[in-house]
C-alpha positions as a printed Julia matrix, in Angstrom:
337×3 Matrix{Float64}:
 -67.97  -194.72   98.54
 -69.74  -192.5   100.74
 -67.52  -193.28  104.17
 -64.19  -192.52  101.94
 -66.14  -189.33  101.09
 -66.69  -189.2   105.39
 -62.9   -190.23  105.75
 -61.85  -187.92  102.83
 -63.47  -184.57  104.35
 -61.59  -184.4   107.25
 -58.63  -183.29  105.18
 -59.85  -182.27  102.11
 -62.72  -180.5   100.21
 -64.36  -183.65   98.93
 -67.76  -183.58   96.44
 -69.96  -186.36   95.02
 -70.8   -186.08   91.58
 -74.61  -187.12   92.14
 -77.81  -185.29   90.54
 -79.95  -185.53   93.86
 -78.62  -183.36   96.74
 -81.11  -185.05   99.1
 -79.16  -188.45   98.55
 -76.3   -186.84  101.4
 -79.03  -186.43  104.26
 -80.58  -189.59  103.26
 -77.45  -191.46  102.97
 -76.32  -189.55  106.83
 -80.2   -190.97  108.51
 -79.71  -194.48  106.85
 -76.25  -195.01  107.45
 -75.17  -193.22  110.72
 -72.81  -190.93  108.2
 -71.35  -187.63  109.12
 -71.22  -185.92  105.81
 -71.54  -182.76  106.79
 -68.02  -181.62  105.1
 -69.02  -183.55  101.82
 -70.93  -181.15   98.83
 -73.45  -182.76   96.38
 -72.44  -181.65   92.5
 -73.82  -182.47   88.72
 -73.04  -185.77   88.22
 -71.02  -185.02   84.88
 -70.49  -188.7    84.23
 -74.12  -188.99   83.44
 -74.68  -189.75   79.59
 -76.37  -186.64   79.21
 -73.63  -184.76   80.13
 -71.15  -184.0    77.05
 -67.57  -184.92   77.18
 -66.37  -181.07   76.52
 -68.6   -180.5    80.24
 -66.8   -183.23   81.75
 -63.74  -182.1    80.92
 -63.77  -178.63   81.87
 -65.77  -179.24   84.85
 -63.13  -182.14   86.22
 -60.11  -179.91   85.05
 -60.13  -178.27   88.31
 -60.33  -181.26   90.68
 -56.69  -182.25   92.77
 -58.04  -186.06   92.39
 -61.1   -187.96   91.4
 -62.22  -191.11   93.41
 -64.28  -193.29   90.65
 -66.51  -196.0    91.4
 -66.16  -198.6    88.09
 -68.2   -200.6    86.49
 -65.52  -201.75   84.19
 -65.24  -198.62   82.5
 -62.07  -196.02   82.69
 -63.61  -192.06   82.5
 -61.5   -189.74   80.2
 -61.29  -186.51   82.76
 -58.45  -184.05   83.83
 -58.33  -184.09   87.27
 -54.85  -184.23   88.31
 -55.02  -187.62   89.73
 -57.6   -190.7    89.03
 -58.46  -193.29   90.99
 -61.01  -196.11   90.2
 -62.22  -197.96   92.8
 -63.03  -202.18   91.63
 -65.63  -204.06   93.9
 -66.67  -207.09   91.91
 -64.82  -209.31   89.44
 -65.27  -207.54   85.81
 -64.42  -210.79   83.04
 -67.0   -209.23   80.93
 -64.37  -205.99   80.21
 -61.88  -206.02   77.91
 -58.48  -204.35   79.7
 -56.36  -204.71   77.63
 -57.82  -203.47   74.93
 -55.37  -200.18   72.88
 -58.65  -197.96   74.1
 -58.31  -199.39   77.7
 -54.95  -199.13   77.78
 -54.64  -195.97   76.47
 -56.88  -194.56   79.42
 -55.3   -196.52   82.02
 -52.14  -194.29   81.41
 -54.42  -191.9    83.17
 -54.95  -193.67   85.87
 -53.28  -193.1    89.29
 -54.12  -196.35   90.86
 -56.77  -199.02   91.17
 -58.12  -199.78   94.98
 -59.77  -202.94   95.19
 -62.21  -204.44   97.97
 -60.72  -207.28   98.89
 -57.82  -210.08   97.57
 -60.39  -211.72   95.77
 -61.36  -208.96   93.73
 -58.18  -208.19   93.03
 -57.28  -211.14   91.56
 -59.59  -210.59   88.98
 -58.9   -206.94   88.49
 -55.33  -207.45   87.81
 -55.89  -210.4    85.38
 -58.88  -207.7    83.82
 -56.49  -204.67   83.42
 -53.15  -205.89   83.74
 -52.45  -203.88   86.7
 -51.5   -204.41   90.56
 -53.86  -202.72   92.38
 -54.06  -201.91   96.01
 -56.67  -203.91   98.6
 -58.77  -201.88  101.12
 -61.63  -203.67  102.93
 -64.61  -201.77  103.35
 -65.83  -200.32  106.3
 -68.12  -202.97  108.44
 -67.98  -201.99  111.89
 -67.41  -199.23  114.02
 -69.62  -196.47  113.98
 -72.66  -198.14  114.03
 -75.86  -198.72  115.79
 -74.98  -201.61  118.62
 -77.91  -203.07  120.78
 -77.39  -205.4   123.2
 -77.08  -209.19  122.43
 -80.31  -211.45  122.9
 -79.65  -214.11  121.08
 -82.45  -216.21  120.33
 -82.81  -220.29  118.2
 -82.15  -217.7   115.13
 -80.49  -217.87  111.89
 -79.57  -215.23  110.04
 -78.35  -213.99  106.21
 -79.05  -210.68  104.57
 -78.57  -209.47  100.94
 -80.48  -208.01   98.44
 -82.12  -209.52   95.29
 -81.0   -210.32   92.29
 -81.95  -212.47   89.87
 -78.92  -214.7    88.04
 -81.04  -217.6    86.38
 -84.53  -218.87   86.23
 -86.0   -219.01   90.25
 -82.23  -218.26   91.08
 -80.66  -215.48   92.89
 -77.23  -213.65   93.4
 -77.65  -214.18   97.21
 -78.85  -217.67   97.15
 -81.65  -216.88   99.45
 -83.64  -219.82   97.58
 -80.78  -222.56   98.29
 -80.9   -221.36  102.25
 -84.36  -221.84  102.16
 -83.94  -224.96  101.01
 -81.59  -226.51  103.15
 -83.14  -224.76  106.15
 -86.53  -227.03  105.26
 -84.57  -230.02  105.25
 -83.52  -229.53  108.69
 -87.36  -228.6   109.67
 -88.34  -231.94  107.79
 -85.64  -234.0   109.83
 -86.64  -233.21  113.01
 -85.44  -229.59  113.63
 -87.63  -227.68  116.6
 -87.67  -224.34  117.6
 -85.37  -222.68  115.55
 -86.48  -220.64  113.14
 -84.45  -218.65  109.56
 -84.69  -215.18  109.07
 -83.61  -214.12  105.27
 -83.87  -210.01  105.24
 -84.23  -208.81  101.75
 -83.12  -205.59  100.24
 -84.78  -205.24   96.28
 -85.6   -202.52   94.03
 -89.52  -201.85   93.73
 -89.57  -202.95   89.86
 -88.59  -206.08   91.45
 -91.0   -206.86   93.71
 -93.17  -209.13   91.54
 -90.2   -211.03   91.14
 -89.84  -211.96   94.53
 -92.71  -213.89   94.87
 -91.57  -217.41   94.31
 -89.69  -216.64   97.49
 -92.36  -216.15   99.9
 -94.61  -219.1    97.98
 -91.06  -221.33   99.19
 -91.51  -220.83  102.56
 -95.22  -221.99  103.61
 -95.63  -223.65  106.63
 -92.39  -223.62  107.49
 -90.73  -221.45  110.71
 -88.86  -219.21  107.95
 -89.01  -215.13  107.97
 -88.84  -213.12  105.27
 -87.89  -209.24  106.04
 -88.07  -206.86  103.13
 -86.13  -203.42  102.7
 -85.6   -203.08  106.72
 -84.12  -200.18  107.74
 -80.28  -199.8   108.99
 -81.6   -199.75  112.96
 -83.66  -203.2   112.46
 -80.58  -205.02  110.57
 -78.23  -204.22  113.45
 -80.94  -205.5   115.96
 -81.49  -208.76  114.26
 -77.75  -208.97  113.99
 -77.56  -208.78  117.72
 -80.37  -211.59  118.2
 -79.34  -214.28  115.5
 -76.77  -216.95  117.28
 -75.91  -218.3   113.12
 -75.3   -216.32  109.92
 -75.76  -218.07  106.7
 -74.09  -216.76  103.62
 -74.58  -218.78  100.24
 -73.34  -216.23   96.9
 -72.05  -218.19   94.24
 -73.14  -221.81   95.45
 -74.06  -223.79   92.31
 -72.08  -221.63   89.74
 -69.41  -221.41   87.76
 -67.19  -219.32   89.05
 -63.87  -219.52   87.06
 -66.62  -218.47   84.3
 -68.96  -215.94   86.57
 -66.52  -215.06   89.28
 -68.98  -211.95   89.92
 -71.7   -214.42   91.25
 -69.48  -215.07   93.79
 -69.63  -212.56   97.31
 -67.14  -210.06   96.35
 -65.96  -209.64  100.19
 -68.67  -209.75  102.57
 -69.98  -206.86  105.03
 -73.32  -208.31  106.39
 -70.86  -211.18  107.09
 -68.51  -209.21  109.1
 -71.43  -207.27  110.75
 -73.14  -210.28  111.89
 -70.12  -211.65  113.44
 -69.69  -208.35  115.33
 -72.79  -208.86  116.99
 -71.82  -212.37  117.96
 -73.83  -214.67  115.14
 -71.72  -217.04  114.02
 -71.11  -217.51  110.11
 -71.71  -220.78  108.18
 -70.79  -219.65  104.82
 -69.96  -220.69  101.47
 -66.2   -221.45  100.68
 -65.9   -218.87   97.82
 -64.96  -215.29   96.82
 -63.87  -212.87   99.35
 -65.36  -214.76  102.08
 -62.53  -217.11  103.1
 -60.76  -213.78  103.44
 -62.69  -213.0   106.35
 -63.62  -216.41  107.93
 -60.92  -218.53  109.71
 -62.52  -222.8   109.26
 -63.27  -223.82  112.5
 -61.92  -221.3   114.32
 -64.02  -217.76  114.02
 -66.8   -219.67  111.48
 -67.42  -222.39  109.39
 -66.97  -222.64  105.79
 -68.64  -225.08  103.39
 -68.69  -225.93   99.92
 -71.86  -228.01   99.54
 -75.43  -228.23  101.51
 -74.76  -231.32  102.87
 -71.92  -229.83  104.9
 -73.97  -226.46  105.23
 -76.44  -228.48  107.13
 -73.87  -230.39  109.01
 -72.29  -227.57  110.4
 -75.07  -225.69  111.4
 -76.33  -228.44  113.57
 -72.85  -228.62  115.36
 -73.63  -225.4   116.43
 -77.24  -226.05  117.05
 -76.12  -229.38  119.46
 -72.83  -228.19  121.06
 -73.54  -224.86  123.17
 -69.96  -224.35  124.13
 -68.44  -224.59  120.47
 -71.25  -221.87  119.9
 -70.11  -219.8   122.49
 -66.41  -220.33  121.41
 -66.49  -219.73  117.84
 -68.62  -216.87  118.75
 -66.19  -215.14  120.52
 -63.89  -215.57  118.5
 -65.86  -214.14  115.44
 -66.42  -210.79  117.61
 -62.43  -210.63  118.06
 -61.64  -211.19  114.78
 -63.1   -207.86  112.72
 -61.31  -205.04  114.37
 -59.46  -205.29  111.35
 -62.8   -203.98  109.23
 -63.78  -201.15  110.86
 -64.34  -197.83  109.98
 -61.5   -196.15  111.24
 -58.83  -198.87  109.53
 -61.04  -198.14  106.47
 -60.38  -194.2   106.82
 -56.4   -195.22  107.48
 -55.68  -197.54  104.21
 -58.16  -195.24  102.52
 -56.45  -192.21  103.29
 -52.92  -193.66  103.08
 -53.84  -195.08   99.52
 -54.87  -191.47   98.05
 -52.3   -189.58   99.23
């Protein structure tokens, strides 16, 4: 949201309805951002703001970008458009209320062909896809590439001892390997999780004993890009074990760290599902897999075979042009006017 803010400010006078103005600086040192055009305002779709404030206050605005959660805010800017990135079953789109707000709506953007699947079938609509930004303008060191695997998310927890991101399935298959006769390789899971969550991470770390398995917690943007450039695989593993025609948000909406990785040369093994086979040619620019058995299998083609390595990760570093920032700023643009 905050690059179409970048994109938006080039050509327009673009504000983020957000109640801490530090959150732009922060958001500029974190992310490499140049928001420097972009103004922080009250966020009036907080539930402490009244309806009569949100009204008047978005009265005035030429368009409002919205970031949704399933829900469809009653404003009067001239234009609206929400913005879907995850599957929403849960919301009811079709509902008289729902539909009687969506005849305010402008258009929906959505983050990938996955998501829109689900979106239309949610709201009855055809929106438009734009992939988010996931390389370009940032940090790139040079490529070291060590015996390293790779996969980054944050945590969440969907089940008892189970995550969004899987981390405790990689983990798992990784220790197989070890226990089969695996040397000098080692997995690196980095972490991202909110600080009321930290107890809950625990089982993690108690998973990994004794094994050659890293975990990095809440590393900053510069560190990420530098293990990118050292891993040689990245494993991605959202959604594996679930029920996806039932929870198709458990599945990896599209896939950034995936994209970023594979800029930096890491090759992905990842799981056949969501937005990732949107993003991952089989056999030619990755690997995709749909149970651990084949994770594992995979991985130690790579592992044994230096030259399909080195092919399929050239390939993978071709292949993203398509994700960058400026085609982001383009569709983005083009899709708002």
């Amino acid at each position: 949201m905050l690059t179409a803010a970048m994109c938006l400010s080039k050509r327009h006078q673009v504000s983020v309805f957000w109640d801490r103005p530090d959150m732009l600086q922060r958001a500029e040192e974190r992310f490499g951002l140049d928001l420097s055009k972009v103004t922080c305002v009250r966020n009036i779709f907080s539930k402490q703001v009244s309806l009569v404030t949100r009204l008047t206050t978005s009265a005035p605005f030429d368009a409002i970008f919205y970031l949704s959660d399933g829900s469809i805010p009653v404003v009067l800017s001239k234009k609206l458009y929400l913005h879907a990135q995850f599957p929403m079953p849960w919301v009811n789109g079709k509902s008289l209320g729902n539909r009687l707000k969506m005849l305010r709506v402008t258009k929906i953007i959505s983050n990938s062909e996955f998501t829109k699947q689900h979106t239309d079938k949610t709201f009855g609509t055809n929106s438009v896809v734009v992939y988010p930004p996931a390389t370009g303008e940032f940090p790139k060191f040079p490529m070291q590439k060590t015996n390293t695997i790779l996969s980054v998310g944050r945590f969440g927890i969907v089940g008892e001892k189970s995550t969004f991101k899987k981390q405790e399935e990689m983990i798992r298959a990784f220790k197989k390997m070890i226990d089969a006769g695996l040397t000098q390789w080692k997995l690196i899971l980095v972490v991202s999780y909110r600080q009321e969550d930290r107890e809950k991470t625990k089982f993690l770390f108690d998973e990994i004993k004794g094994y050659p398995i890293d975990i990095r917690t809440n590393v900053s943007f510069e560190e990420l890009h530098k293990l990118y450039a050292t891993a040689k695989i990245y494993w991605h593993a959202s959604g594996f074990g679930e029920d996806l025609d039932k929870y198709p948000q458990r599945a990896e909406h599209f896939g950034i760290a995936t994209v970023q990785a594979m800029e930096q040369g890491a090759v992905p093994v990842v799981i056949n599902a969501g937005g990732q086979p949107e993003i991952i040619r089989n056999g030619e620019n990755g690997f995709l897999w749909d149970s651990e058995e084949k994770l594992i299998a995979q991985t130690h083609d790579l592992i044994k075979d230096q030259k399909l390595w080195k092919k399929i990760s050239e390939h993978a570093r071709q292949s993203v042009s398509g994700f960058s920032i400026d085609a982001f700023c383009k569709h983005i643009i083009s899709a708002i006017a």
